[in-house]
C-alpha positions as CSV (number, residue, x, y, z in Angstrom):
1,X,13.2,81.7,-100.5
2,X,15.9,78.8,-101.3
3,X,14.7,76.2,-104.0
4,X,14.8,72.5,-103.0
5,X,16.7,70.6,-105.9
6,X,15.6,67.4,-106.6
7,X,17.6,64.8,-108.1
8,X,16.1,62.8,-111.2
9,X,15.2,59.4,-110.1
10,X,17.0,56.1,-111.0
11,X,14.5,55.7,-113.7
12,X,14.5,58.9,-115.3
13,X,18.4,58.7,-115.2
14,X,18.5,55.9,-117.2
15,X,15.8,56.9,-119.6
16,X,18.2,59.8,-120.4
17,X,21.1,57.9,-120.9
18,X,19.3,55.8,-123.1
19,X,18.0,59.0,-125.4
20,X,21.6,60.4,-125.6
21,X,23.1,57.2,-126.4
22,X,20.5,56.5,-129.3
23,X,21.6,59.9,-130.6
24,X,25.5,59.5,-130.2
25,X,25.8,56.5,-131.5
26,X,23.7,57.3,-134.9
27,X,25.9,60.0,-135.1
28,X,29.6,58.4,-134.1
29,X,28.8,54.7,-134.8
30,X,28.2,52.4,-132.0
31,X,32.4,51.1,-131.7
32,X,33.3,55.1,-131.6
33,X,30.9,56.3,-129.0
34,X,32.1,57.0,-125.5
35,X,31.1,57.0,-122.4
36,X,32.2,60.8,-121.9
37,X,30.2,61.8,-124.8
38,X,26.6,59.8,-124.0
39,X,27.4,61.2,-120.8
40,X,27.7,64.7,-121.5
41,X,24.7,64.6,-124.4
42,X,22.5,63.5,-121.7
43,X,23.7,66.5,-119.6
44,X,25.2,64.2,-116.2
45,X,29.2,63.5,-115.6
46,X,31.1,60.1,-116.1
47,X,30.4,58.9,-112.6
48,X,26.6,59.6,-113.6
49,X,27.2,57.2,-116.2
50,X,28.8,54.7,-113.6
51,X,26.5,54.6,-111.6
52,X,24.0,53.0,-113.6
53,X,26.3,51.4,-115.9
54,X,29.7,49.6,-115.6
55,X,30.5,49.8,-119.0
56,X,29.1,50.9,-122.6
57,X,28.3,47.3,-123.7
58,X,25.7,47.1,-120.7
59,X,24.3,50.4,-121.7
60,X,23.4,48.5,-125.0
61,X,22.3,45.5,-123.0
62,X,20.0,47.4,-120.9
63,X,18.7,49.5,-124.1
64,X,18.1,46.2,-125.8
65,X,16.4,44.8,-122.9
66,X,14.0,48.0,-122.4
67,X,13.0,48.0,-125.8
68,X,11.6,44.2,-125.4
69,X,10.5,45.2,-122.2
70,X,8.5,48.4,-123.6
71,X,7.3,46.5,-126.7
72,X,5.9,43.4,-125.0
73,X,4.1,46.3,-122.7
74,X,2.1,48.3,-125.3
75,X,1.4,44.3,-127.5
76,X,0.1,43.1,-124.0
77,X,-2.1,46.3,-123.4
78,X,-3.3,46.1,-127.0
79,X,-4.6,42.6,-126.9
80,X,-6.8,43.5,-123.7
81,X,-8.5,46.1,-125.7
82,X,-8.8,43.7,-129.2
83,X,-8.9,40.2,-128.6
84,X,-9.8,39.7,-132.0
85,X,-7.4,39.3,-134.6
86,X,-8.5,41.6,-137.5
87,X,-9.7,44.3,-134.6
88,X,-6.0,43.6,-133.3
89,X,-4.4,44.4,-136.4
90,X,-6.5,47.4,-137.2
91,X,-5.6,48.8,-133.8
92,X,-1.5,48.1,-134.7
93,X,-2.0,49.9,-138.2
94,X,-3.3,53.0,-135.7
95,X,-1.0,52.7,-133.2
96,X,0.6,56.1,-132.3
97,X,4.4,54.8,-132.6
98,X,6.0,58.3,-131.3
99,X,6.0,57.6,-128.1
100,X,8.7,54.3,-128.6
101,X,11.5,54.2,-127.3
102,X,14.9,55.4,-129.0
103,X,15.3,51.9,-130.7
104,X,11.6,51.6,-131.4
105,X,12.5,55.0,-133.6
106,X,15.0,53.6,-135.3
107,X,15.2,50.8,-136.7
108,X,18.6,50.9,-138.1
109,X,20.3,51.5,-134.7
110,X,18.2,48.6,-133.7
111,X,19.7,46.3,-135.8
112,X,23.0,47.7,-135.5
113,X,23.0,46.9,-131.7
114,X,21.8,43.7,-132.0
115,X,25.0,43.3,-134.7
116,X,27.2,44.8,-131.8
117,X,26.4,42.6,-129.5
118,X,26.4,39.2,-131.3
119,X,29.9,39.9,-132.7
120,X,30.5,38.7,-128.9
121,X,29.6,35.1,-128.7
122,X,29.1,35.2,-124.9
123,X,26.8,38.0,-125.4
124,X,24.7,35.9,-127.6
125,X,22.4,34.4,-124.9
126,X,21.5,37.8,-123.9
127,X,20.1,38.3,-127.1
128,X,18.8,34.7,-127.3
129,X,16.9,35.7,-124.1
130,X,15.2,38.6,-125.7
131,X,14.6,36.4,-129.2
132,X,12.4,34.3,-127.1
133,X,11.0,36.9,-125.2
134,X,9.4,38.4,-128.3
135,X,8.1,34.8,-129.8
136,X,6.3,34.3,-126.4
137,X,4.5,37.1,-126.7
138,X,3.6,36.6,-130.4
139,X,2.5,33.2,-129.5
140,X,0.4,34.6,-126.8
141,X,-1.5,36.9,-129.6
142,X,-2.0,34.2,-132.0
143,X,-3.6,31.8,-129.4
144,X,-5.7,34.6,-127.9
145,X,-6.8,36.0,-131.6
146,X,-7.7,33.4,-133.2
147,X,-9.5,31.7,-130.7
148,X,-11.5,34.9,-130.5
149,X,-11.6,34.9,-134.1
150,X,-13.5,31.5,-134.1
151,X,-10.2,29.5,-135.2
152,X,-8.2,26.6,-133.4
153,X,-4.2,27.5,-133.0
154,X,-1.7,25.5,-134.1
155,X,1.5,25.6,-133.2
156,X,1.4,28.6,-132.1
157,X,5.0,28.9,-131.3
158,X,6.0,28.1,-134.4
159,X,3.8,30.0,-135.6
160,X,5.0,33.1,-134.0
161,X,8.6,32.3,-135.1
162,X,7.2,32.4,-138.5
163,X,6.3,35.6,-137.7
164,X,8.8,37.2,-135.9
165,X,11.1,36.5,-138.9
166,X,9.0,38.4,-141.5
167,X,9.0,41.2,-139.2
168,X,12.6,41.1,-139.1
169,X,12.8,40.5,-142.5
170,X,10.7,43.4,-143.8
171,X,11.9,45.8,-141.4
172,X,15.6,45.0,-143.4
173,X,14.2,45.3,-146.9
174,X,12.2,48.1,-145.9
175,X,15.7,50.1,-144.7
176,X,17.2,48.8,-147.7
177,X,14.8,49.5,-150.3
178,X,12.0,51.5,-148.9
179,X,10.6,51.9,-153.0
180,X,9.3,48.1,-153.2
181,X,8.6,47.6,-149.7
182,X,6.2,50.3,-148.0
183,X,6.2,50.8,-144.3
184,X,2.5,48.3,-144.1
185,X,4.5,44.9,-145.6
186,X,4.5,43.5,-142.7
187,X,0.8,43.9,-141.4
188,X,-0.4,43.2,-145.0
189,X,1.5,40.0,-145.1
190,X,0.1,38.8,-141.9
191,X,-3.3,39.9,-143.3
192,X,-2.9,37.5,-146.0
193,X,-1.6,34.7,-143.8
194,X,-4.8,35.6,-142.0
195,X,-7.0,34.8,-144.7
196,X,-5.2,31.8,-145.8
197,X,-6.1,30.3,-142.0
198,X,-9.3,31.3,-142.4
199,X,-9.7,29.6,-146.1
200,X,-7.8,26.3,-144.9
201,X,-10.4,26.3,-141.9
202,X,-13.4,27.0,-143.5
């Protein structure tokens, strides 16, 4: 009795690309990757590769892209389960984070691609697009959390800038100098900024 092969769909294609190229390029650098070897590490030929991708710089586009994509996902599911914003940040402090994507994982690679990318200026509003994906949906937690948590937003958007930025910036320090900045800096710092609303409000 013959077996009926079945091809992997668009989807799962890409999601393999993206695995193998996570792992190539932490392993040759981003600029000495190619497209034969993420090809072959995710176990598909060149013209696999093609035909998702016309080149190695939308690979990293699309890998960028999925990881906003993912993240503003699981946020968005989060918040309909915790509306409140110390039950919210509980529930990121128990989040199970193996399930990320590659970038997710690895944070290093993360920032490297973003690096990649902005060395080319016309690439920049790609990443611009991305950098305001993520405040709108940090803006769209703030409102909804505090105004479950009995406080009036303000700002919000500027708000979540303010907060996007000392995610950034502790995700650096922590790669830099894990010692002095444990893996919870960031969700303790917006703990505190938490109680400094609520003392300014009271």
């Amino acid at each position: 009795m013959s077996r009926v092969r079945t091809r992997p769909t668009r989807d799962a294609t890409r999601e393999k690309l993206f695995e193998a190229a996570a792992t190539v390029f932490e392993v040759q650098g981003i600029g000495g990757a190619s497209i034969e070897a993420i090809a072959a590490a995710a176990g598909f030929t060149r013209g696999a590769f093609y035909s998702n991708f016309k080149s190695r710089d939308e690979l990293i586009i699309a890998m960028l892209e999925d990881h906003v994509e993912q993240s503003i996902r699981r946020n968005l599911d989060l918040l309909a389960r915790h509306q409140n914003l110390a039950d919210f940040l509980d529930a990121l402090k128990t989040m199970d984070r193996s399930r990320q994507d590659p970038l997710g994982r690895s944070p290093l690679l993360h920032m490297e691609m973003i690096l990649f990318v902005a060395r080319a200026e016309k690439r920049r509003p790609e990443l611009a697009k991305r950098l305001r994906a993520r405040r709108k949906l940090i803006a769209e937690i703030v409102e909804t959390t505090l105004k479950n948590s009995g406080n009036t937003p303000r700002n919000a958007e500027w708000t979540a800038a303010i907060v996007l930025a000392l995610d950034d910036g502790f995700r650096l320090h922590r790669l830099i100098d894990p010692e002095t900045t444990p893996a919870d800096s960031f969700l303790r710092a917006i703990s505190d900024l938490q109680r400094a609303i609520g003392a300014s409000s009271a």
